[in-house]
C-alpha positions as a Python dict, from the first residue, in 0.01 Angstrom:
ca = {
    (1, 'X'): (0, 0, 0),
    (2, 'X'): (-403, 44, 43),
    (3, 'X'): (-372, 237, -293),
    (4, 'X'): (-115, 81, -497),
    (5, 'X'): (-240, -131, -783),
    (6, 'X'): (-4, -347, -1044),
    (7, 'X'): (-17, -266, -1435),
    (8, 'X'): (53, -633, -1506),
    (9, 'X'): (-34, -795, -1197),
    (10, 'X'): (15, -1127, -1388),
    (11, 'X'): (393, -1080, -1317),
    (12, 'X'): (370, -1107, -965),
    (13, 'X'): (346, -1498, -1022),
    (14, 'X'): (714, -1507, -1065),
    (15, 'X'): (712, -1493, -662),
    (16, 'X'): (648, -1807, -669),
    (17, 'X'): (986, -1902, -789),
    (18, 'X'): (1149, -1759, -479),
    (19, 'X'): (1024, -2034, -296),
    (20, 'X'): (1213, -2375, -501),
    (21, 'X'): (1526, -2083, -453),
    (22, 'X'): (1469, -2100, -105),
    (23, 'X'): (1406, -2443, -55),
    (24, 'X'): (1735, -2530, -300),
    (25, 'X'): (1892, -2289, -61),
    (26, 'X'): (1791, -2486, 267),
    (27, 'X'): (1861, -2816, 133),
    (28, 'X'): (2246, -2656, 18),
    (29, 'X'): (2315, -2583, 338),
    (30, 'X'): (2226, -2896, 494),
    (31, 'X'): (2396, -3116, 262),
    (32, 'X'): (2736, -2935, 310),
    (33, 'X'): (2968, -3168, 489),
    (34, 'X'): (3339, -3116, 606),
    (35, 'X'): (3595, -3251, 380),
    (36, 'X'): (3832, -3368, 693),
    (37, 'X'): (3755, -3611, 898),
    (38, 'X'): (3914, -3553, 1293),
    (39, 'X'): (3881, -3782, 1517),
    (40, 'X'): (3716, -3555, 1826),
    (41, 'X'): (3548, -3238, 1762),
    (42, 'X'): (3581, -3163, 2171),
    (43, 'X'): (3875, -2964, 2141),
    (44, 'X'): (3665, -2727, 1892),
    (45, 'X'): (3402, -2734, 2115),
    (46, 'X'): (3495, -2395, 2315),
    (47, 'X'): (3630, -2183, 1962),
    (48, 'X'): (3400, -1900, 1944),
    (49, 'X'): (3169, -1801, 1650),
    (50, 'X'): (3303, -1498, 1452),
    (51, 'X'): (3055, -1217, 1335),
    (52, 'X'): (3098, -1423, 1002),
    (53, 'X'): (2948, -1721, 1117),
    (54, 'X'): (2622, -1484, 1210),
    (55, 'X'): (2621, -1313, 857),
    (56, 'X'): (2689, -1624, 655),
    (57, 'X'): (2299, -1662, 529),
    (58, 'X'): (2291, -1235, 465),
    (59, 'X'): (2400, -1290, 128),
    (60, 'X'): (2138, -1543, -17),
    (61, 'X'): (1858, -1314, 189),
    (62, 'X'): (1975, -1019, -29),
    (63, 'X'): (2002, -1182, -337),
    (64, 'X'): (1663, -1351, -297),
    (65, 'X'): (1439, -985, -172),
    (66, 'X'): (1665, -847, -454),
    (67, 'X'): (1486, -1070, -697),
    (68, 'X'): (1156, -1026, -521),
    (69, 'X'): (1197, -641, -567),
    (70, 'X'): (1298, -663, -914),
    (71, 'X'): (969, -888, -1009),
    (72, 'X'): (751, -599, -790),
    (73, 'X'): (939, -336, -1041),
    (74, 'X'): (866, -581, -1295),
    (75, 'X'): (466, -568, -1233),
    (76, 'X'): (478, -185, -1252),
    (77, 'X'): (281, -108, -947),
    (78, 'X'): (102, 208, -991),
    (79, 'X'): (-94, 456, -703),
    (80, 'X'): (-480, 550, -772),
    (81, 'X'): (-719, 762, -581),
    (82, 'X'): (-472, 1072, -584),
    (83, 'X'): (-596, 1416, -552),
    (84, 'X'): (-389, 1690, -665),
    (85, 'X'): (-498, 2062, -671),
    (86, 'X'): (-314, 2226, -961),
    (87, 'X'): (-349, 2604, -1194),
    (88, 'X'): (-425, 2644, -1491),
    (89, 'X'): (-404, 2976, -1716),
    (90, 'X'): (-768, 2877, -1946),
    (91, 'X'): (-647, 3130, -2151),
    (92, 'X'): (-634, 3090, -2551),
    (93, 'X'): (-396, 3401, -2722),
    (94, 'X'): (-336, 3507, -3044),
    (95, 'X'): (-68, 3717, -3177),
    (96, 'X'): (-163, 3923, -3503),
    (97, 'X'): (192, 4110, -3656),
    (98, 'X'): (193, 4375, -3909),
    (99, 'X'): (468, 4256, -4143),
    (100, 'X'): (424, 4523, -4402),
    (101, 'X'): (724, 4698, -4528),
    (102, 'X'): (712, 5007, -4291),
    (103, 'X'): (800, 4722, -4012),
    (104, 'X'): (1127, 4711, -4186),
    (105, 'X'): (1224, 5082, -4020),
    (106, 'X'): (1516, 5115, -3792),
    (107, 'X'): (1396, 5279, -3479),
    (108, 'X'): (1417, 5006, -3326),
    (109, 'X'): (1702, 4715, -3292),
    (110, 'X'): (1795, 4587, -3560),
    (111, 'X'): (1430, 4707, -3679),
    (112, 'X'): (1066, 4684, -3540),
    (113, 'X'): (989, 4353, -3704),
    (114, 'X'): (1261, 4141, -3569),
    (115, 'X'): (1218, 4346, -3268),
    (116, 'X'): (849, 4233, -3264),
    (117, 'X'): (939, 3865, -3354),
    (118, 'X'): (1173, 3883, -3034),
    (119, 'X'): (956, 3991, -2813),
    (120, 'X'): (634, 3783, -2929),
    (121, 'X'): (886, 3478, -2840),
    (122, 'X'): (991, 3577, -2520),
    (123, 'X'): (598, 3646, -2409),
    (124, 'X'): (556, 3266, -2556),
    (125, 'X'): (824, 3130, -2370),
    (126, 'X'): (665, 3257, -2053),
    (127, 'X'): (329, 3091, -2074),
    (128, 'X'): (378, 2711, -2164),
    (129, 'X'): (51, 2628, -2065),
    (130, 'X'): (-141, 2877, -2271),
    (131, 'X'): (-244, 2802, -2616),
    (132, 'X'): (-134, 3087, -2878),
    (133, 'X'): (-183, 3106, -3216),
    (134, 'X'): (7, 3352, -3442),
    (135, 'X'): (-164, 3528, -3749),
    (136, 'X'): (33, 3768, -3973),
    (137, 'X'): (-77, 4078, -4238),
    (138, 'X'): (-5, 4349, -4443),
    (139, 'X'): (-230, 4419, -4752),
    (140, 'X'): (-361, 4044, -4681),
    (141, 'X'): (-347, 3809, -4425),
    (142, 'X'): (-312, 3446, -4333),
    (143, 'X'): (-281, 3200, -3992),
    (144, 'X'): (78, 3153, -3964),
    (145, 'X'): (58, 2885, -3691),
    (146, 'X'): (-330, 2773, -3545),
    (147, 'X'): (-414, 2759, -3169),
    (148, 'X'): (-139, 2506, -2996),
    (149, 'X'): (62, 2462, -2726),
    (150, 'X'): (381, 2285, -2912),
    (151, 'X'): (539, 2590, -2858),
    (152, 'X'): (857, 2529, -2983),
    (153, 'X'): (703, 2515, -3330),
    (154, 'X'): (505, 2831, -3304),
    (155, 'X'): (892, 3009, -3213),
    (156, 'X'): (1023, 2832, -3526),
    (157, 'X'): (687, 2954, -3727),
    (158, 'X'): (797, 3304, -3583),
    (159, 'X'): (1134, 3298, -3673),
    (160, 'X'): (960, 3212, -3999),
    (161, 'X'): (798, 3517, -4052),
    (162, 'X'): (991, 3755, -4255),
    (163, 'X'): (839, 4099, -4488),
    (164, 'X'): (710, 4039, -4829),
    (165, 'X'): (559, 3727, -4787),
    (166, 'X'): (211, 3885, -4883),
    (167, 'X'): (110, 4156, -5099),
    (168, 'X'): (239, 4496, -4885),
    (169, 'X'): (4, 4721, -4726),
    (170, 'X'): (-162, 4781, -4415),
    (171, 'X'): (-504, 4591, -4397),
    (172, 'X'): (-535, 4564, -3995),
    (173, 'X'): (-909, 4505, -4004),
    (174, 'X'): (-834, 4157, -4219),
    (175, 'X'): (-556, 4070, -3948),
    (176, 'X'): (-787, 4135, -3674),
    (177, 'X'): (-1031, 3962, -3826),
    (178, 'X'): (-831, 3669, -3908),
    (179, 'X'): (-705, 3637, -3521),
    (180, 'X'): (-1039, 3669, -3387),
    (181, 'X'): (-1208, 3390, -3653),
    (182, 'X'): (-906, 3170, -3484),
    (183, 'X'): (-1083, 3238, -3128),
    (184, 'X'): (-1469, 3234, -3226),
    (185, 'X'): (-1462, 2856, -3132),
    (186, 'X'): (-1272, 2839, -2844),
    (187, 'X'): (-1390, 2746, -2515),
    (188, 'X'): (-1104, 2895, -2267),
    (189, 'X'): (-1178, 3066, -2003),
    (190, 'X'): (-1023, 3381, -2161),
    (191, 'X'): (-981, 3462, -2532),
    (192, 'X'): (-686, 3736, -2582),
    (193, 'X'): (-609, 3918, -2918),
    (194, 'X'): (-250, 4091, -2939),
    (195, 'X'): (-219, 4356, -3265),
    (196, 'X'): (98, 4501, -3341),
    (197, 'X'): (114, 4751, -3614),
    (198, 'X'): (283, 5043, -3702),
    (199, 'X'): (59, 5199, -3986),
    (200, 'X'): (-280, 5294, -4060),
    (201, 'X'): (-523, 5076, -4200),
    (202, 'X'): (-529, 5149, -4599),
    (203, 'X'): (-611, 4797, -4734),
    (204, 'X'): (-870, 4535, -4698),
    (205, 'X'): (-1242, 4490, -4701),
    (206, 'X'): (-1260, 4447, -4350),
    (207, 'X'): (-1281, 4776, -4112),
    (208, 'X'): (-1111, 4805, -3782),
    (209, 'X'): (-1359, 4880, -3558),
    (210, 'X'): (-1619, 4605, -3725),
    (211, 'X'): (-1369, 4339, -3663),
    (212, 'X'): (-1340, 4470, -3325),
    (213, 'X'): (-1713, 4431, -3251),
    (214, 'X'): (-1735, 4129, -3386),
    (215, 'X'): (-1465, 4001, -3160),
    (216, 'X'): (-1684, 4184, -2864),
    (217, 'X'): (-1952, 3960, -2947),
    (218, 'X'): (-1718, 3628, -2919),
    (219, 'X'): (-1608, 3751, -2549),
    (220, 'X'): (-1245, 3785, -2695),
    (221, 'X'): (-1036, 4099, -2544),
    (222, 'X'): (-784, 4280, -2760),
    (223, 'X'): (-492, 4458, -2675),
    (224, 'X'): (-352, 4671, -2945),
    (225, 'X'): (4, 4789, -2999),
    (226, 'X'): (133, 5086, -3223),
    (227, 'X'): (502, 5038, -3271),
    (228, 'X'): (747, 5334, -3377),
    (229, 'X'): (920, 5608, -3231),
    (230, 'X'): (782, 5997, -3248),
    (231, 'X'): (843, 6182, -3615),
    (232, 'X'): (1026, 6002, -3808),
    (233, 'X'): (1237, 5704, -3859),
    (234, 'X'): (1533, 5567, -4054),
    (235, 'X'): (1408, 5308, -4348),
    (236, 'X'): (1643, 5157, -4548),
    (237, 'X'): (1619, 5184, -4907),
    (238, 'X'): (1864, 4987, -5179),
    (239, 'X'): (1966, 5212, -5467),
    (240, 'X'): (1998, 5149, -5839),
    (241, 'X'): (2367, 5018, -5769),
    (242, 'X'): (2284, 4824, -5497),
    (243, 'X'): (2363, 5016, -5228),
    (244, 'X'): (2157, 5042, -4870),
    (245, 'X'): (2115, 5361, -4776),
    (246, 'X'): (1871, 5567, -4554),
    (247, 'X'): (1591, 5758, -4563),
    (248, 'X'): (1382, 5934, -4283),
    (249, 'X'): (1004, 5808, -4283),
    (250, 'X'): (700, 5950, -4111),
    (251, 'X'): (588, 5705, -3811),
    (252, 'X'): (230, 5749, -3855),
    (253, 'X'): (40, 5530, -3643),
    (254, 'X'): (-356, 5551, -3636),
    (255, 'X'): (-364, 5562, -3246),
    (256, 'X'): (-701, 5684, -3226),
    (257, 'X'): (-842, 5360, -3424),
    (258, 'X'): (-631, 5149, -3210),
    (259, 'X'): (-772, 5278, -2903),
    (260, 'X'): (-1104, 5244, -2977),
    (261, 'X'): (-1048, 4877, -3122),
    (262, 'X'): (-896, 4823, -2749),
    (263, 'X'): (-1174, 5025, -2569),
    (264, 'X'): (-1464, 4836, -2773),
    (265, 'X'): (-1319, 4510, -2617),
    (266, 'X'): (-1221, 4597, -2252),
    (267, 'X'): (-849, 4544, -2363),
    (268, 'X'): (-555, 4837, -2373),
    (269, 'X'): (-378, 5003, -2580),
    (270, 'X'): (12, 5034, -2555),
    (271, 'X'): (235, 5263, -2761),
    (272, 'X'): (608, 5167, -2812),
    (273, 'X'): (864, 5335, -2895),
    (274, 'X'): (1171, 5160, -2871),
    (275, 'X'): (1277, 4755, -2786),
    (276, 'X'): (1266, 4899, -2378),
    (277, 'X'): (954, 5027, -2416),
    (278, 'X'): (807, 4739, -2656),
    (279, 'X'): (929, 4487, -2351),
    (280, 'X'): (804, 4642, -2124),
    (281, 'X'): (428, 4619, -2272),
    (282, 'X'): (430, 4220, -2307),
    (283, 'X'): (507, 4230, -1934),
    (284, 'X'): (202, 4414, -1884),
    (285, 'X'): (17, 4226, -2135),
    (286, 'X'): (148, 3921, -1935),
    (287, 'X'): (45, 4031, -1607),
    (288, 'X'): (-249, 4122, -1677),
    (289, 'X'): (-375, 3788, -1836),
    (290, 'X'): (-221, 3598, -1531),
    (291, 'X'): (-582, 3450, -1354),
    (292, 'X'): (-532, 3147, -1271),
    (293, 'X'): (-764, 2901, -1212),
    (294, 'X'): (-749, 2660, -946),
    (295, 'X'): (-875, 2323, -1043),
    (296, 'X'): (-866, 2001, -842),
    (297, 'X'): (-801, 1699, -1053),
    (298, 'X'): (-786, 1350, -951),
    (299, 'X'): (-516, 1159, -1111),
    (300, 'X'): (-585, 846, -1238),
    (301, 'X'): (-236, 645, -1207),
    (302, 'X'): (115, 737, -1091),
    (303, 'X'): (413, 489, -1135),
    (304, 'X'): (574, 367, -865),
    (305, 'X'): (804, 131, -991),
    (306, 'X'): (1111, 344, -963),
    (307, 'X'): (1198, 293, -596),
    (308, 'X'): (1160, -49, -637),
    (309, 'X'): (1392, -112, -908),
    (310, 'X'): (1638, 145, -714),
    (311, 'X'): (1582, -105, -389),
    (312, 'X'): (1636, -418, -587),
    (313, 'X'): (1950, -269, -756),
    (314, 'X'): (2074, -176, -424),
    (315, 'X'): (1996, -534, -314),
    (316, 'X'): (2207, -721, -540),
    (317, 'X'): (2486, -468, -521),
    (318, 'X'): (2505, -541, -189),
    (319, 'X'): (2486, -909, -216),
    (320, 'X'): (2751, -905, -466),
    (321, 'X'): (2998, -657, -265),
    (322, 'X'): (2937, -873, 51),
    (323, 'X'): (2982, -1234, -105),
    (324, 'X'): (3314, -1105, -302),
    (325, 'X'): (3478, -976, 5),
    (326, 'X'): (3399, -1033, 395),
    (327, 'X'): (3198, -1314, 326),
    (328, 'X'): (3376, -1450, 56),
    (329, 'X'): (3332, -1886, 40),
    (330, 'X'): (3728, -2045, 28),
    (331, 'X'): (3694, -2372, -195),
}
């Protein structure tokens, strides 16, 4: 109790009413007189007390620490002076996703962007105490969701994210630029870029590699992805009547740009070519940005006031059971 304090210690006052209860109590007892009158008690003299007799003041005791309980709960007593060592990731990640219409292809299920969008969720899920930000392209790009850790809105931001929303094309230096101007400020312990994109860069004003050394300078580490199968893939095309059909595209992917963008920043680049495969490299993406950092923190309060309120409910339960049956008063 050395280290439990009261949130409103005012409260605690209300003890003081225990004692006219008690004192009421006393007086009760004393005052309570048989309603016969026998001439000779002698022949009473020998009847032995039942357990009853013993218990008879058990009732009033629980109803009264009950009370005293329930005005403790009341108070909100709180503990100080805790120390508690606990991990945390320091780590501040954002995603940058091609959405140009070549992610629309159908080498993977039901095609690479939903695929991607999938994926980028489940890697979210994983890491609720990691901020992540998500920042989308194609022949522009834009910050789809800042830096947070309300994760459930980033997933809904995702699910968001659909092709078309910007002009088409592939401008990867803008995205990458974009994703690392959301990490230039940050003060985490480790700054993490994640590019997906399944073209080569033929838009923008930005290049690759310049974005890349500019997020070099910022400490941030990028990990590239190049997402499609080998030779070609099935994109689906809607003809004059209306009509899906298919044709066969060529996956080119600039993997040589990619690397270096990776290589520039002491990050990695994955290639990916199916939903197995695409899995498989946010696993590794997640493993290998899994430091933790041990920090001790002291925490400042912890409420207490839970037991208490379970000990005074169990109190007057108890008193009620007890004075409704065993010890039940006859008029």
């Amino acid at each position: 109790m050395e280290n439990i304090t009261f949130h409103n210690p005012g409260l605690l006052y209300l003890l003081l009413l225990l004692i006219p209860l008690i004192a009421w109590y006393v007086w009760k007892q004393s005052s309570m007189q048989a309603s016969i009158r026998l001439s000779s008690v002698k022949g009473f003299a020998r009847t032995p007390k039942t357990y009853k007799y013993y218990l008879r003041h058990v009732p009033a005791a629980l109803r009264i620490l009950g009370l005293a309980a329930l005005i403790i709960a009341l108070a909100r007593p709180q503990s100080t002076d805790n120390w508690s060592n606990t991990s945390t990731e320091g780590i501040d990640i954002v995603i940058a996703l091609d959405i140009s219409g070549s992610m629309l292809a159908e080498d993977f299920s039901p095609n690479r962007l939903e695929a991607a969008k999938k994926d980028a969720i489940r890697f979210i899920s994983g890491r609720p105490n990691d901020r992540i930000g998500l920042v989308v392209f194609s022949g522009e790009s834009f910050t789809q969701c800042p830096l947070t850790t309300d994760h459930a809105v980033l997933i809904n931001l995702i699910n968001d994210v659909k092709q078309g929303m910007i002009e088409d094309g592939t401008a990867i230096g803008l995205g990458l630029a974009n994703a690392v101007s959301r990490l230039k400020e940050s003060t985490a312990m480790s700054k993490v870029v994640i590019l997906m994109t399944d073209g080569v860069n033929n838009q923008g004003e930005v290049p690759p590699l310049t974005a890349a050394e500019i997020g070099k300078t910022f400490g941030i580490r990028i990990y590239t992805i190049g997402v499609g199968t080998e030779g070609k893939a099935p994109y689906p095309v809607t003809d004059m009547f209306g009509n899906k059909r298919y044709q066969q595209m060529d996956v080119e992917i600039d993997e040589e740009v990619l690397t270096q963008i990776a290589q520039t920043t002491d990050g990695k680049y994955f290639r990916a070519t199916d939903n197995e495969r695409l899995e498989e490299v946010y696993t590794e993406i997640d493993k290998l940005e899994k430091s933790k950092i041990e920090v001790k923190e002291y925490s400042k309060k912890n409420e207490e006031y839970l037991p208490w309120v379970l000990l005074a409910g169990i109190l007057l339960l108890l008193e009620l059971g007890l004075r409704n049956s065993i010890l039940r008063y006859v008029p």
